[in-house]
Backbone of each chain as ProteinMPNN parsed JSONL, in Angstrom:
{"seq_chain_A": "XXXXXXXXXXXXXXXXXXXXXXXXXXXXXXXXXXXXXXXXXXXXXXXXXXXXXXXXXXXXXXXXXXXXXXXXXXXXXXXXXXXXXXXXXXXXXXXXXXX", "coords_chain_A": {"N_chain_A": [[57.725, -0.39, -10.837], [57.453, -3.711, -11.681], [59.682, -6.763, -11.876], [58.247, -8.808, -12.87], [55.662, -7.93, -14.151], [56.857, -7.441, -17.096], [55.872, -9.342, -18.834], [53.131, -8.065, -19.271], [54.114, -5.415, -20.707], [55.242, -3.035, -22.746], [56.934, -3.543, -25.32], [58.263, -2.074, -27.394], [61.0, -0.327, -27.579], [62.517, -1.469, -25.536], [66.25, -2.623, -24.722], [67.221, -5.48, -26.623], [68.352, -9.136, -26.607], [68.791, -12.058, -28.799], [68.806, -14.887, -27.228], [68.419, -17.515, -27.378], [67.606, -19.856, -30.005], [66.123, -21.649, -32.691], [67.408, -21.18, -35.121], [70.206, -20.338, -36.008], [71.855, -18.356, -36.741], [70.491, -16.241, -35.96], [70.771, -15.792, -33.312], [72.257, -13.89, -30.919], [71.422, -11.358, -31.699], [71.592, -8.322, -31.505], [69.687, -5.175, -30.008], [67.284, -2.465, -30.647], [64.071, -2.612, -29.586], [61.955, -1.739, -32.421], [59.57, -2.577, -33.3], [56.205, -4.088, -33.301], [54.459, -7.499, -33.81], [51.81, -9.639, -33.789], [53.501, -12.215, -34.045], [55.742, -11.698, -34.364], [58.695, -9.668, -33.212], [60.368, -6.415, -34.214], [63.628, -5.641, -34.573], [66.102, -2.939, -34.181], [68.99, -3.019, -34.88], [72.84, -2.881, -35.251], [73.431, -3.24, -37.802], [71.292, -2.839, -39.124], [67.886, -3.434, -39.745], [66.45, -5.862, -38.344], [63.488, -8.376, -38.339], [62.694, -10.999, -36.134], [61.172, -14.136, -35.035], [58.685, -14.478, -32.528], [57.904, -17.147, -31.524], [59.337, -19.915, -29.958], [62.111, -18.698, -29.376], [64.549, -17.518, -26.996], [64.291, -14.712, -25.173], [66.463, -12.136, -24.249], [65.986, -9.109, -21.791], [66.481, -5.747, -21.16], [64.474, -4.322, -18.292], [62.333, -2.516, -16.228], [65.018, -1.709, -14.627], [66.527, -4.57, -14.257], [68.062, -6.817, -15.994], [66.39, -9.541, -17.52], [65.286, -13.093, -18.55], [63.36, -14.251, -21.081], [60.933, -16.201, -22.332], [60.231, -16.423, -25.791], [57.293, -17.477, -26.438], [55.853, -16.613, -24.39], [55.306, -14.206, -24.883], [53.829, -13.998, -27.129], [51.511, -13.271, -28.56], [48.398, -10.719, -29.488], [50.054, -7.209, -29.299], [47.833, -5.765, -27.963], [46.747, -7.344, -26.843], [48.346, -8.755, -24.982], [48.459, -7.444, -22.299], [46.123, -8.437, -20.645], [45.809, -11.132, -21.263], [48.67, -11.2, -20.379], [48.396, -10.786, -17.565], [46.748, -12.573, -16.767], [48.26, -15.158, -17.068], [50.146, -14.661, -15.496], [48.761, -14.88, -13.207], [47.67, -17.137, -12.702], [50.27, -18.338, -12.345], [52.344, -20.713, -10.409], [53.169, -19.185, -7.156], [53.978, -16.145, -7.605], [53.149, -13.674, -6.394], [50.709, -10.724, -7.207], [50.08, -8.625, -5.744]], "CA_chain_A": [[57.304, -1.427, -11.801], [57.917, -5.054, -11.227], [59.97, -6.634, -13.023], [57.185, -9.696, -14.112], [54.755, -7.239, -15.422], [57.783, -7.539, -18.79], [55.094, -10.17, -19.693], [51.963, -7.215, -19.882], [54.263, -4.723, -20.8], [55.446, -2.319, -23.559], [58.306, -4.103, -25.805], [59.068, -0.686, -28.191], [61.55, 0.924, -26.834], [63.23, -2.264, -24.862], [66.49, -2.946, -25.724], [66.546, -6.805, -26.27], [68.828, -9.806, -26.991], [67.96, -12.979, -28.895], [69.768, -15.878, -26.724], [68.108, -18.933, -28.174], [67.124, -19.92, -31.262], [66.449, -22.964, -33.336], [67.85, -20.777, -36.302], [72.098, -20.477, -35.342], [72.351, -16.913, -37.507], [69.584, -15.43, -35.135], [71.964, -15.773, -32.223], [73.247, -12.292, -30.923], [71.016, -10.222, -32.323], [71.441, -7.187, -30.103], [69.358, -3.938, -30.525], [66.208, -1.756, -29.511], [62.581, -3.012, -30.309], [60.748, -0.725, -32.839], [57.836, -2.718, -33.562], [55.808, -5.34, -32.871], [53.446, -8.175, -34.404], [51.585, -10.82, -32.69], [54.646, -13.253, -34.153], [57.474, -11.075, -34.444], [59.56, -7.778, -32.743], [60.94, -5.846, -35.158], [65.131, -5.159, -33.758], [66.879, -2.149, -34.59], [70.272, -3.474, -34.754], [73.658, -1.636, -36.055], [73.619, -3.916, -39.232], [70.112, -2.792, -39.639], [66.39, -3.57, -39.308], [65.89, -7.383, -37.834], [62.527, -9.386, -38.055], [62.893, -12.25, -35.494], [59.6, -14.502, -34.538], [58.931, -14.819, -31.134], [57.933, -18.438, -30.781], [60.75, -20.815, -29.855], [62.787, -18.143, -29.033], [64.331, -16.911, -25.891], [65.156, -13.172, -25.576], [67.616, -11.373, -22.948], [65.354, -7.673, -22.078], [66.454, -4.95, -19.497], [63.283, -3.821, -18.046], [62.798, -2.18, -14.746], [66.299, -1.728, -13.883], [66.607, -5.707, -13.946], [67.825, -8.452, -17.043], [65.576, -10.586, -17.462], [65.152, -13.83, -19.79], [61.882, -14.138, -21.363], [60.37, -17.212, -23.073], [59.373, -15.952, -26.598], [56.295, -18.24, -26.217], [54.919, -16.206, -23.609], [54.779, -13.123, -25.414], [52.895, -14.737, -28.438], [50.034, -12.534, -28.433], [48.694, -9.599, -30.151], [50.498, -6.22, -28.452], [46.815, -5.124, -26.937], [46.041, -8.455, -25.58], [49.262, -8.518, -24.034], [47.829, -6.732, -21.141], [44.972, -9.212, -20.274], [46.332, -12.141, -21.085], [50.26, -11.526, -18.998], [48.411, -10.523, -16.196], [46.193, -13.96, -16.631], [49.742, -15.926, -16.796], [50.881, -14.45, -13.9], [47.629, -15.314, -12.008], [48.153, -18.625, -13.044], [51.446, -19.142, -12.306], [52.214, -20.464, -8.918], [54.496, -18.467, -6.061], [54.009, -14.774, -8.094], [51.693, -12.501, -5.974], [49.982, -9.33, -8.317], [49.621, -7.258, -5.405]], "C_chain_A": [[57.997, -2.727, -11.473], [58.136, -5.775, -11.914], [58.837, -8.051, -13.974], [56.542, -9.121, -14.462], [55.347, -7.326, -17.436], [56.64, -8.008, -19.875], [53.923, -9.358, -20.064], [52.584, -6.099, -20.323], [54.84, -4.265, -22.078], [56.525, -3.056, -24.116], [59.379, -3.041, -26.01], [59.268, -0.512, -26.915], [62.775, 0.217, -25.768], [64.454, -2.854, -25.762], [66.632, -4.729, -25.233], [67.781, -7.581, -27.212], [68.858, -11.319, -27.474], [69.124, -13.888, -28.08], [69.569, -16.805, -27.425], [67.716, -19.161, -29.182], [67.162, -21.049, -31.871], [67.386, -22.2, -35.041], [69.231, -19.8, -36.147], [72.233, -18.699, -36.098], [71.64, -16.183, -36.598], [70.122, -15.12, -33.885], [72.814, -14.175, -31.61], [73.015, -11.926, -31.459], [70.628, -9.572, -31.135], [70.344, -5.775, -30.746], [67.944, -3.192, -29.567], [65.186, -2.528, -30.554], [62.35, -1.838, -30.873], [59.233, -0.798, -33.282], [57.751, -4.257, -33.527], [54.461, -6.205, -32.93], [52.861, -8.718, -33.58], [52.43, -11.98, -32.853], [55.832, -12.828, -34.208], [57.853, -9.489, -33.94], [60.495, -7.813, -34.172], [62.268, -5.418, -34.24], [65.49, -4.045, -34.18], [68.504, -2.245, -34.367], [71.389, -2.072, -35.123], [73.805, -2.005, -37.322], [71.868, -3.552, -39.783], [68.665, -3.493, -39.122], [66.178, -5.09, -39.538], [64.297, -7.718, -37.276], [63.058, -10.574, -36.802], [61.383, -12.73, -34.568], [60.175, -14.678, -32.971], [58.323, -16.164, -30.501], [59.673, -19.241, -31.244], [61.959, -20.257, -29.608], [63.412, -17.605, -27.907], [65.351, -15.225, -25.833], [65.623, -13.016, -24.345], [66.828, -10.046, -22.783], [65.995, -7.206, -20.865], [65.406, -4.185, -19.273], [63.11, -4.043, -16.479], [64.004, -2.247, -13.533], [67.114, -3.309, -13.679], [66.857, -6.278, -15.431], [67.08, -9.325, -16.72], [65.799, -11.509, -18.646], [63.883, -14.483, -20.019], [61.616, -15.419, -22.751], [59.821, -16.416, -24.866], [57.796, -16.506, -26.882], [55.409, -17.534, -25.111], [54.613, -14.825, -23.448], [54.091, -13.247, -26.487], [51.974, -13.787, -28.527], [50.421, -11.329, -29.023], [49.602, -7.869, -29.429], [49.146, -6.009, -27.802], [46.397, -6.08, -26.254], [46.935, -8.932, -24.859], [49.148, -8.619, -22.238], [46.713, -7.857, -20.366], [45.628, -10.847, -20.457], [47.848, -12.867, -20.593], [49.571, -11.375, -17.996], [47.503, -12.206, -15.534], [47.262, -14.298, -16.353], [50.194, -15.81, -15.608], [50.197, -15.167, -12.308], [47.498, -16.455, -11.514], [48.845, -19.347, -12.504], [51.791, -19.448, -10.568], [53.332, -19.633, -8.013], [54.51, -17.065, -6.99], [52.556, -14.273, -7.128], [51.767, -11.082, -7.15], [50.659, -8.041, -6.995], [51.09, -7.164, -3.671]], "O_chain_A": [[59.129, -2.702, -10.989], [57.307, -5.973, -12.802], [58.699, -8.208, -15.188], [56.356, -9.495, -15.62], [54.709, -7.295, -18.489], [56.39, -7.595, -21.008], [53.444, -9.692, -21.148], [51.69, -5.275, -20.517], [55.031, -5.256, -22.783], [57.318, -3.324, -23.213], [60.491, -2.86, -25.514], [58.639, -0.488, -25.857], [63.689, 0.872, -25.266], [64.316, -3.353, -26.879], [66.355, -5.225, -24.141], [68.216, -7.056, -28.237], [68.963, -12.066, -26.501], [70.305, -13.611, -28.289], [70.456, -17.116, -28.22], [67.137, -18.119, -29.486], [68.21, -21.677, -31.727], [67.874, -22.953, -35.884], [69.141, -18.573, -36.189], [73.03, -17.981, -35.493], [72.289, -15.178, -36.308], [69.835, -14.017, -33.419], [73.848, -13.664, -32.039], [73.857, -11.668, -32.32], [69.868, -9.855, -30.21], [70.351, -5.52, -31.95], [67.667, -3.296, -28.372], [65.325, -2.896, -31.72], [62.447, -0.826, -30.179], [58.303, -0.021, -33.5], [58.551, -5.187, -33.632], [53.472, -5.841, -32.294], [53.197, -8.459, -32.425], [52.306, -12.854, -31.995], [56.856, -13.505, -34.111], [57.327, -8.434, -34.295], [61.033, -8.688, -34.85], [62.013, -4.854, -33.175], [64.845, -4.052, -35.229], [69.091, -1.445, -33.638], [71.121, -0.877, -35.24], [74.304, -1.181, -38.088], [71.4, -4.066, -40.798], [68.598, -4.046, -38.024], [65.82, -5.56, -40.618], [63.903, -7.442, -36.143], [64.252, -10.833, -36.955], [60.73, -12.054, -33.773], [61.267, -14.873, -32.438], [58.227, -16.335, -29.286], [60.54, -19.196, -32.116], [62.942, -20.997, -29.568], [62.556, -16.819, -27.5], [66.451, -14.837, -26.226], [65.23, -13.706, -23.404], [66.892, -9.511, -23.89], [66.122, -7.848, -19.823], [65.278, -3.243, -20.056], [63.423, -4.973, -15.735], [64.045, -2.571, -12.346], [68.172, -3.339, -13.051], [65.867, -6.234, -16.161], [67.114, -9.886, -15.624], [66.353, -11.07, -19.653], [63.388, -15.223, -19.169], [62.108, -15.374, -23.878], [58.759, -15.8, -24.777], [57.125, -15.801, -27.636], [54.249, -17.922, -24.977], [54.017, -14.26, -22.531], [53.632, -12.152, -26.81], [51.725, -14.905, -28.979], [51.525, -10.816, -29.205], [48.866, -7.894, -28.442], [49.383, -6.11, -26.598], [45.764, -5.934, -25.208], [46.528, -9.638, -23.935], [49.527, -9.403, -21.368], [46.811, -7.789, -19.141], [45.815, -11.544, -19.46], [48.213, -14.033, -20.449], [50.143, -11.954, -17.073], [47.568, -12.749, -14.431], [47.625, -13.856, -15.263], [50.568, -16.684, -14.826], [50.582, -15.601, -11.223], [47.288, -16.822, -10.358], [48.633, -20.505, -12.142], [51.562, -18.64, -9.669], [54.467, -19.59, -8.487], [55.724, -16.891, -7.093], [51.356, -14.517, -7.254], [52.763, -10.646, -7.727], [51.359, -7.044, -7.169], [51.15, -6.157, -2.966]]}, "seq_chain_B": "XXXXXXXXXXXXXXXXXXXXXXXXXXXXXXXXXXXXXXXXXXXXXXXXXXXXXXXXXXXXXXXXXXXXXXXXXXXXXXXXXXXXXXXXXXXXXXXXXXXXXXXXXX", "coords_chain_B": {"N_chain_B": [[37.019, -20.949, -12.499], [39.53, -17.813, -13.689], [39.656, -14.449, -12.928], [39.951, -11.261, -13.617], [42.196, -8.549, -13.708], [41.055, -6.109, -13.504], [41.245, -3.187, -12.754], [44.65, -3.156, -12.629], [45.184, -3.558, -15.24], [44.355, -1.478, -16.339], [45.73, 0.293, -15.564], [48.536, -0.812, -16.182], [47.926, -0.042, -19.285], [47.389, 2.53, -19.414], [50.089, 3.648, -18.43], [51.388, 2.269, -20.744], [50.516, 3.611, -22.834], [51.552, 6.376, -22.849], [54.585, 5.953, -22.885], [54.429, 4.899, -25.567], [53.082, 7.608, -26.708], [55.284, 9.015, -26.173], [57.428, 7.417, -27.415], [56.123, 8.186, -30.188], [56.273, 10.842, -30.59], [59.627, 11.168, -30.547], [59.843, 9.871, -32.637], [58.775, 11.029, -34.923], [60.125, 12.553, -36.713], [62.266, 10.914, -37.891], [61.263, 8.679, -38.786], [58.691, 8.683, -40.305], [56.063, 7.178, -40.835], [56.565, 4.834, -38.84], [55.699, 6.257, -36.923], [53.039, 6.738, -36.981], [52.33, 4.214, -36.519], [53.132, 3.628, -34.091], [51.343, 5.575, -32.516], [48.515, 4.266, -33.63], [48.986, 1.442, -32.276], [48.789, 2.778, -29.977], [46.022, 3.4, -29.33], [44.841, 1.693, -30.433], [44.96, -0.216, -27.703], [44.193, 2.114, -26.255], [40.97, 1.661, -26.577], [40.625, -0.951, -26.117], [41.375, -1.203, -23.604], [39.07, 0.4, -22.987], [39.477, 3.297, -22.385], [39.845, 6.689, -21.927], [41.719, 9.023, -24.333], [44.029, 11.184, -23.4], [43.698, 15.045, -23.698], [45.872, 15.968, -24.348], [47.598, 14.284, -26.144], [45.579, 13.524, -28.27], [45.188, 15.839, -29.782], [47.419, 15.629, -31.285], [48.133, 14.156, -33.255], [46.241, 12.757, -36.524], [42.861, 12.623, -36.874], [41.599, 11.181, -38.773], [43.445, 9.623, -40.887], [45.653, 9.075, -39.114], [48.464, 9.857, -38.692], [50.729, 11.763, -37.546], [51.011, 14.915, -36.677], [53.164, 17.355, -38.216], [55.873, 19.402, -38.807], [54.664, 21.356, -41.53], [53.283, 19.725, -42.76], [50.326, 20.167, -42.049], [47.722, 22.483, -40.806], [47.041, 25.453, -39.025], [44.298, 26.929, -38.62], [42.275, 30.143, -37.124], [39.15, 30.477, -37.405], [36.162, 31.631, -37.495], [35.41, 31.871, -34.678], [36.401, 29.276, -33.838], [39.063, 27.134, -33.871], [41.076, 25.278, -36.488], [42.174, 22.82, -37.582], [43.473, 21.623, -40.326], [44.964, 18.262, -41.85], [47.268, 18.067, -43.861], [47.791, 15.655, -45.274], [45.552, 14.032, -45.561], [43.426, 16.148, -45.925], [41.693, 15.898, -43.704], [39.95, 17.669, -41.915], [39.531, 19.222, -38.601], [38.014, 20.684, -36.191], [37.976, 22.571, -33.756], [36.177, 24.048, -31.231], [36.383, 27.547, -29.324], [35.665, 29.024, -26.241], [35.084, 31.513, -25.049], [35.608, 32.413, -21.436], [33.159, 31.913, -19.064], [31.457, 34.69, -17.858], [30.558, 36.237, -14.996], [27.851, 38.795, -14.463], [26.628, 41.35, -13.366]], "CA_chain_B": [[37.672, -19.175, -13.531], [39.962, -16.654, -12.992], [38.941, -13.241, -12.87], [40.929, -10.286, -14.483], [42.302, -7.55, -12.802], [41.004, -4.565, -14.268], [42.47, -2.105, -12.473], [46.044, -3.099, -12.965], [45.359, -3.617, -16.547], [44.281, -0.393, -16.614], [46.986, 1.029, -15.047], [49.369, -0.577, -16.971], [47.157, 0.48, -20.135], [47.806, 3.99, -18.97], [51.516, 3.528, -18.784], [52.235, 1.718, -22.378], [49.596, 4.744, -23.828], [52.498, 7.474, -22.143], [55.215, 5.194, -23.426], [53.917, 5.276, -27.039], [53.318, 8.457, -27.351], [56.536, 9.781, -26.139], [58.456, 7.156, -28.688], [56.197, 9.089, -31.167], [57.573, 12.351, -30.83], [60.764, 10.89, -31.338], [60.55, 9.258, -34.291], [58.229, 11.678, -35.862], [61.364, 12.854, -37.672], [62.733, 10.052, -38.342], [60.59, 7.669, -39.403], [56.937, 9.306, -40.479], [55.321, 5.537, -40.498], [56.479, 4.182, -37.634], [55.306, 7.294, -35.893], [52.167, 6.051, -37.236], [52.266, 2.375, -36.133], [52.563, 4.012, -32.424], [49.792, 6.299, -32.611], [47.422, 3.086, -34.271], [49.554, 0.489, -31.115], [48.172, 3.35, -28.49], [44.827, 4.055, -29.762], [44.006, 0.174, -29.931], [45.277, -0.256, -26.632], [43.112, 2.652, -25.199], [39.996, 0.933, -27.051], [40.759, -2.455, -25.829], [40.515, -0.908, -22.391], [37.917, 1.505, -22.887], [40.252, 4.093, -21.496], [39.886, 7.839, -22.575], [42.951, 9.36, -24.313], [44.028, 12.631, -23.048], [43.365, 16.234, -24.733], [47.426, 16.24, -24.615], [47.463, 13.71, -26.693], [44.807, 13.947, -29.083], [45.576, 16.947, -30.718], [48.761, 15.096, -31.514], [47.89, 13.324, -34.768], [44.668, 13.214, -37.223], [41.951, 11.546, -36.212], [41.138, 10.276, -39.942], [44.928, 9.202, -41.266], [46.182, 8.383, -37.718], [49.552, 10.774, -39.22], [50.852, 12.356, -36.318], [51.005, 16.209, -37.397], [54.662, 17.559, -38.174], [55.611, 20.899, -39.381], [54.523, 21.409, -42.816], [51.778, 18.57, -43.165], [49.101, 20.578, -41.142], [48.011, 24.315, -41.126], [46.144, 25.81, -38.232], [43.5, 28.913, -39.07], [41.217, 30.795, -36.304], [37.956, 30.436, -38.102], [34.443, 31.944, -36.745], [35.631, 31.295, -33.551], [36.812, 27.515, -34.194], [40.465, 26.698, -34.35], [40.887, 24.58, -37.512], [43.589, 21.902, -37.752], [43.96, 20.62, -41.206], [45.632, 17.616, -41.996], [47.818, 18.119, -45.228], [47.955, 14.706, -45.652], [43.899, 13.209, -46.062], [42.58, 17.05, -46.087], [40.551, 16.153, -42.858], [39.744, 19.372, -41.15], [39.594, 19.127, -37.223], [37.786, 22.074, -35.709], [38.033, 23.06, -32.121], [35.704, 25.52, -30.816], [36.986, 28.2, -28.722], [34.492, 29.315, -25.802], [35.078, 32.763, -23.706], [35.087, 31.721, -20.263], [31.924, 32.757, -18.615], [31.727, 35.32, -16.646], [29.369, 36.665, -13.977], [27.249, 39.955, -14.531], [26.123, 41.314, -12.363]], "C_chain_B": [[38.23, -18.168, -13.074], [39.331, -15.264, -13.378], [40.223, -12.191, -12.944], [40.744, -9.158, -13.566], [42.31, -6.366, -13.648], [41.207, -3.507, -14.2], [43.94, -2.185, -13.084], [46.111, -3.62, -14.47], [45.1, -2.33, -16.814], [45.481, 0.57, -16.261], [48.169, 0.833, -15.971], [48.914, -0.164, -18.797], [47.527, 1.596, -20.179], [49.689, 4.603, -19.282], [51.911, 3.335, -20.31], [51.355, 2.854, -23.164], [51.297, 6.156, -23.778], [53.736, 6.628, -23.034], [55.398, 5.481, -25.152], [54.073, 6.565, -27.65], [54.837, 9.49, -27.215], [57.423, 9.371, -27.196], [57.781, 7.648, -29.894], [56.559, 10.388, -31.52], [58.775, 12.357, -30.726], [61.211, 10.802, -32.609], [59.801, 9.697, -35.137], [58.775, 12.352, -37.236], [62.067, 12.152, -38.509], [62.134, 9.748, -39.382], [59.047, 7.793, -39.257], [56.037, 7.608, -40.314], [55.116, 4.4, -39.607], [55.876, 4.98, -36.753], [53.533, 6.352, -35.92], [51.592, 5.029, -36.337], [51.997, 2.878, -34.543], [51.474, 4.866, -31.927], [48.694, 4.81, -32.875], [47.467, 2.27, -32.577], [48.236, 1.306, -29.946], [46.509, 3.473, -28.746], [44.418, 2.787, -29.417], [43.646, 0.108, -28.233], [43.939, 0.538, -25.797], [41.661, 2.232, -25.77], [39.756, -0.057, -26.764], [40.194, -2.062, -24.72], [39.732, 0.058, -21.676], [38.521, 2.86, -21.95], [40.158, 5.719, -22.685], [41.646, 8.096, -22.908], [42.977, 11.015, -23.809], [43.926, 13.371, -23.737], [44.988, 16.219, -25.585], [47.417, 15.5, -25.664], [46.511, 13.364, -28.176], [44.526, 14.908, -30.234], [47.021, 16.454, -30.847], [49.137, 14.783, -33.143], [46.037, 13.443, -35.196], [44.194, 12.317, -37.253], [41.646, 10.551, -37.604], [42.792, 8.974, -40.416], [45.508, 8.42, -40.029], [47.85, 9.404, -37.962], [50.118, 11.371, -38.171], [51.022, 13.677, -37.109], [52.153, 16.904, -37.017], [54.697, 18.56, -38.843], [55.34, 20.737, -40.783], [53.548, 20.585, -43.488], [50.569, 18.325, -42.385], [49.082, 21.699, -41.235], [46.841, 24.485, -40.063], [45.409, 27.679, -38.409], [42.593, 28.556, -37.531], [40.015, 31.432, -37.795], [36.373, 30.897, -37.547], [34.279, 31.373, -35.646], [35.647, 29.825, -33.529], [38.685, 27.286, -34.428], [40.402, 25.47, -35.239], [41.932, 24.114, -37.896], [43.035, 21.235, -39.561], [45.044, 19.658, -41.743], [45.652, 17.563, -43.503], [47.895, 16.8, -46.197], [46.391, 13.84, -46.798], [43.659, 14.723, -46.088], [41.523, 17.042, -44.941], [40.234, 17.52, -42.037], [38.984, 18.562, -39.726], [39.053, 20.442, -36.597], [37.523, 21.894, -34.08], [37.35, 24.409, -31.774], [36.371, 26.28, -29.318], [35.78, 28.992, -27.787], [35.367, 30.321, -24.799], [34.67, 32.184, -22.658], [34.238, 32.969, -19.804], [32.164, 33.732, -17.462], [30.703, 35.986, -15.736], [29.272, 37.583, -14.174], [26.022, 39.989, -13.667], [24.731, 42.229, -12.001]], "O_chain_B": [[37.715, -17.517, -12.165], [38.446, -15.222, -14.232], [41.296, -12.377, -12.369], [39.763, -8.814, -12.906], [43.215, -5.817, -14.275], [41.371, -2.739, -15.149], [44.339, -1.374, -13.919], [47.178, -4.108, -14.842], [45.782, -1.935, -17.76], [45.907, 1.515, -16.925], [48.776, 1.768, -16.494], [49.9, -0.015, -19.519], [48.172, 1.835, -21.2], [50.224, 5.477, -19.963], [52.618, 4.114, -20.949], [51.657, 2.907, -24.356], [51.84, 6.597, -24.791], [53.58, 6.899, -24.225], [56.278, 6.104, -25.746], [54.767, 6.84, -28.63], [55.257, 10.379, -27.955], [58.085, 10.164, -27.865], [58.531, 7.682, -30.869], [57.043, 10.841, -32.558], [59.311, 13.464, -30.775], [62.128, 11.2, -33.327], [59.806, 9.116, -36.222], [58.232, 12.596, -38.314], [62.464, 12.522, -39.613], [62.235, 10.193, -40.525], [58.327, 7.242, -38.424], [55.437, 7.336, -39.274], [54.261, 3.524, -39.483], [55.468, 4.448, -35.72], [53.074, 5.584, -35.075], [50.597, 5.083, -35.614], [50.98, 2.628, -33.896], [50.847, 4.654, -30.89], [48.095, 4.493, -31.847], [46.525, 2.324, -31.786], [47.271, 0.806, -29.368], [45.952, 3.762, -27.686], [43.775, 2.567, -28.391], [42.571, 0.288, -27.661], [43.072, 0.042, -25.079], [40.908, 2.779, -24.965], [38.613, -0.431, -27.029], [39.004, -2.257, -24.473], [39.652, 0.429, -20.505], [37.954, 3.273, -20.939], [40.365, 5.742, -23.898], [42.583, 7.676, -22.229], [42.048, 11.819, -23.885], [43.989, 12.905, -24.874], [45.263, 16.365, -26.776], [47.113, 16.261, -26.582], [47.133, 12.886, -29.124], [43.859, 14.775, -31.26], [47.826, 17.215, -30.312], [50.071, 15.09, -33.884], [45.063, 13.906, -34.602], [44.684, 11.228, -37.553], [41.486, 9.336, -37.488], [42.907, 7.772, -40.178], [45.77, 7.218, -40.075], [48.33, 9.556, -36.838], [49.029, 11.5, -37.61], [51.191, 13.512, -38.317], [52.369, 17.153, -35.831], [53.726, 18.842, -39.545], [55.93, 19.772, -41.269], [53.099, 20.779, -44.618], [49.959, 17.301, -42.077], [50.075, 22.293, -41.653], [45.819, 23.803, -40.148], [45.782, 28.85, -38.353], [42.317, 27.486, -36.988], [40.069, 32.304, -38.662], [35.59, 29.999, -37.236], [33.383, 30.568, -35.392], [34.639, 29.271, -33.091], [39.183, 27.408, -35.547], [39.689, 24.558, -34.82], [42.723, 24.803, -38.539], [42.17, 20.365, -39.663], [46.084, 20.204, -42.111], [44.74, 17.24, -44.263], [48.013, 16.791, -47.422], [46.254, 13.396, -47.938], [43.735, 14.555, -47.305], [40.599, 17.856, -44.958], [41.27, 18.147, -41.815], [38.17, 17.639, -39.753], [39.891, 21.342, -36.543], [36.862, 21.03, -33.503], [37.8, 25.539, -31.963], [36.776, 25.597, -28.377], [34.926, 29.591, -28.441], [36.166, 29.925, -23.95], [33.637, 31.516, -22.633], [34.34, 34.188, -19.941], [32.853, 33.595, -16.451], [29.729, 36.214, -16.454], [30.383, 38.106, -14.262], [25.057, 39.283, -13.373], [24.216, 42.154, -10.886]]}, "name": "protein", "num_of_chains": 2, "seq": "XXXXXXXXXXXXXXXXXXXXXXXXXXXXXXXXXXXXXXXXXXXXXXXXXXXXXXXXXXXXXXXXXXXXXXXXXXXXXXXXXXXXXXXXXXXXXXXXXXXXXXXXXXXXXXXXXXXXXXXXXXXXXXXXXXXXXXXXXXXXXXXXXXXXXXXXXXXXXXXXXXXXXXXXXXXXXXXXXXXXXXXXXXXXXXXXXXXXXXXXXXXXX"}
């Protein structure tokens, strides 16, 4: 798995760290995804069950053996259109080959 | 216009379906509703991309509720040759017929 697919791929189950935020308390929220809107991952923290939107945000994920830091803006989308519209982005974007 | 790669959406389609259902037989214990939410997540998913779900899978949870089926909130009878899943939850009844494999006479 490579690690830009992140953008068509499964969140649940990733664990994930918010880095950026226009909202200073949101900061170091560490935990595992358990669910997920078309505006917000649900966290599973140790203080408990965190909402945090995913525009304007930038998250920290380990996915495919690799950290990555991921625009929350370019996961915006519903979880099933995910799939169709990261692999558009990618197609898009220049210097990423698919294949 | 770009043009969509429907293989490797399918593929990874395939993957986040496997994915899903494994974090539902996790948290079937846990957390009965989220189990839910991943059953509903995978189901879209394989609908979005017209992708069959497996038998494995399928007999997992109830097709009406979406519930995943956990000890005690399902009951399975052998019925007039039919295996008969009811879901304790909605009452849907699930029947599976059971067919003798054929055999050659000779």
């Amino acid at each position: 798995m490579r690690p830009e697919f992140v953008l068509a791929h499964e969140w649940i189950g990733l664990e994930v760290e918010v880095v950026e935020s226009p909202n200073p308390c949101e900061i170091g929220i560490r935990g595992v995804v358990v669910d997920e809107t078309m505006n917000t991952l649900r966290i599973k923290t140790e203080k408990g069950l965190k909402t945090v939107a995913k525009k304007g945000r930038t998250f920290r994920v380990k996915f495919a053996g690799k950290v990555l830091r991921v625009k929350g803006d370019l996961i915006a989308f519903r979880p099933e259109d995910r799939i169709k519209k990261g692999i558009l982005m990618l197609k898009r974007a220049k210097g990423v080959w698919l294949w | 216009m770009l043009r969509r790669e429907k293989r490797l959406e399918r593929r990874i389609a395939k993957e986040r379906i496997r994915i899903l259902f494994e974090m539902m037989e996790k948290m079937k214990h846990e957390d009965y509703e989220l189990a839910r939410r991943y059953v509903e997540l995978a189901r879209r998913i394989a609908m979005k991309y017209r992708l069959k779900l497996p038998k494995r899978y399928k007999i997992l949870f109830c097709k009406k509720c979406l519930y995943p089926y956990v000890e005690g909130k399902f009951r399975v009878r052998v019925r007039k040759s039919r295996v008969i899943i009811t879901c304790l939850n909605c009452g849907f009844e699930r029947r599976i017929p059971i067919r003798p494999k054929r055999q050659k006479y000779k």
